[in-house]
N, C-alpha and C positions, 0 to 999 in steps of 0.2 A: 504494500500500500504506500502511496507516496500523501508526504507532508503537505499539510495545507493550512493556511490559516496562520493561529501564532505557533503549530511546531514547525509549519515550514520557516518562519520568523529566525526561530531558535534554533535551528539546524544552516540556514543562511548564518547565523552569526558565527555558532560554532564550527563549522567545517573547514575552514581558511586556518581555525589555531588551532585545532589539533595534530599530534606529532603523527607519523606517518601510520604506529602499529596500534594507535588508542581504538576502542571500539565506545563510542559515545552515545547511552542512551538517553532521554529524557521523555518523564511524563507526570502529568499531572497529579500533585499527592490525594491521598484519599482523606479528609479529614474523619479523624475519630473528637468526637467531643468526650471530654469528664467533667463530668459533675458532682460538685464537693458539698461534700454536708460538715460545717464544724461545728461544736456544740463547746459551751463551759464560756464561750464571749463574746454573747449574744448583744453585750454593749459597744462590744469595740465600735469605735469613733470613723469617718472613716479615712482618714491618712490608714488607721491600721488595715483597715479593708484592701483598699488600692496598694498598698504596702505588698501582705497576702498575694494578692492576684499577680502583682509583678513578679513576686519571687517563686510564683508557680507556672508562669508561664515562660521565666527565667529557665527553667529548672526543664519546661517541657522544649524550648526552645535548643540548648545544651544536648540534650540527650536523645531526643529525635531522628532515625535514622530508615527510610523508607525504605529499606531491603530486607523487611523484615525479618531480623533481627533485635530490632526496640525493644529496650523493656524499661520503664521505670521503677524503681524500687519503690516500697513505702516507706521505707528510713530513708531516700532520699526526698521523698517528701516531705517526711516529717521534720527533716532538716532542716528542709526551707522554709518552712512555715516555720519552726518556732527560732530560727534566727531572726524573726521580724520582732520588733520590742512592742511589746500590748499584747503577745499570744500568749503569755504565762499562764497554766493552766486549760490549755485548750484543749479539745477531744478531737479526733477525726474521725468521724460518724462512716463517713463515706469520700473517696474509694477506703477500700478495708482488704485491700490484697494488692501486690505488683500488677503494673498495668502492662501488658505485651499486646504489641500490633504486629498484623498480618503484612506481604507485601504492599506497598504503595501506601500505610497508613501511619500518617502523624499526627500528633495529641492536638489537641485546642482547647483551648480552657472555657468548658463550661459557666453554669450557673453555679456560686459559690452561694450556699445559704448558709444563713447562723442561725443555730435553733437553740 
């Protein structure tokens, strides 16, 4: 099948620089969403909200790897989140086990609820 559109885009740009023996694929990622349930700081303000979210989407952004092979850990998680100052005492309700994606599939940070 020949490229059309934006992979012929991205196959025009790429083919001029790759070395002679590279085989170069690309395609579109599959987004998976997670969605977070934290419990125990239900008041957090939100700098600590926005805080949160960056450093999980920090974390999914880092580790992300569409040849599936992906997986996120939940102590990496957990890491990230309670390195934010205002999660002292927090729960992770959900997710509640490593996250692993199939080929073409990278994280996207769902809806983050505080309960």
């Amino acid at each position: 099948m020949k490229a059309s559109g934006d992979q012929l885009s991205v196959a025009d740009h790429i083919y001029p620089l790759q070395t002679d023996t590279a085989i170069v694929f690309v395609c579109s990622p599959i987004r998976k969403t997670i969605d977070f349930e934290i419990a125990g700081i239900k008041d957090a303000d939100s700098t600590v909200v926005s805080n949160i979210k960056n450093a999980i989407t920090t974390l999914f952004f880092d580790e992300s790897n569409p040849d599936g092979t992906g997986k996120i850990d939940l102590s990496d998680i957990n890491k990230s989140i309670s390195n934010v100052d205002g999660t002292k005492g927090y729960i992770l309700n959900s997710p509640s086990s490593n996250i692993t994606f199939s080929i073409g599939e990278i994280p996207l940070l769902g809806e983050v609820d505080f309960v």
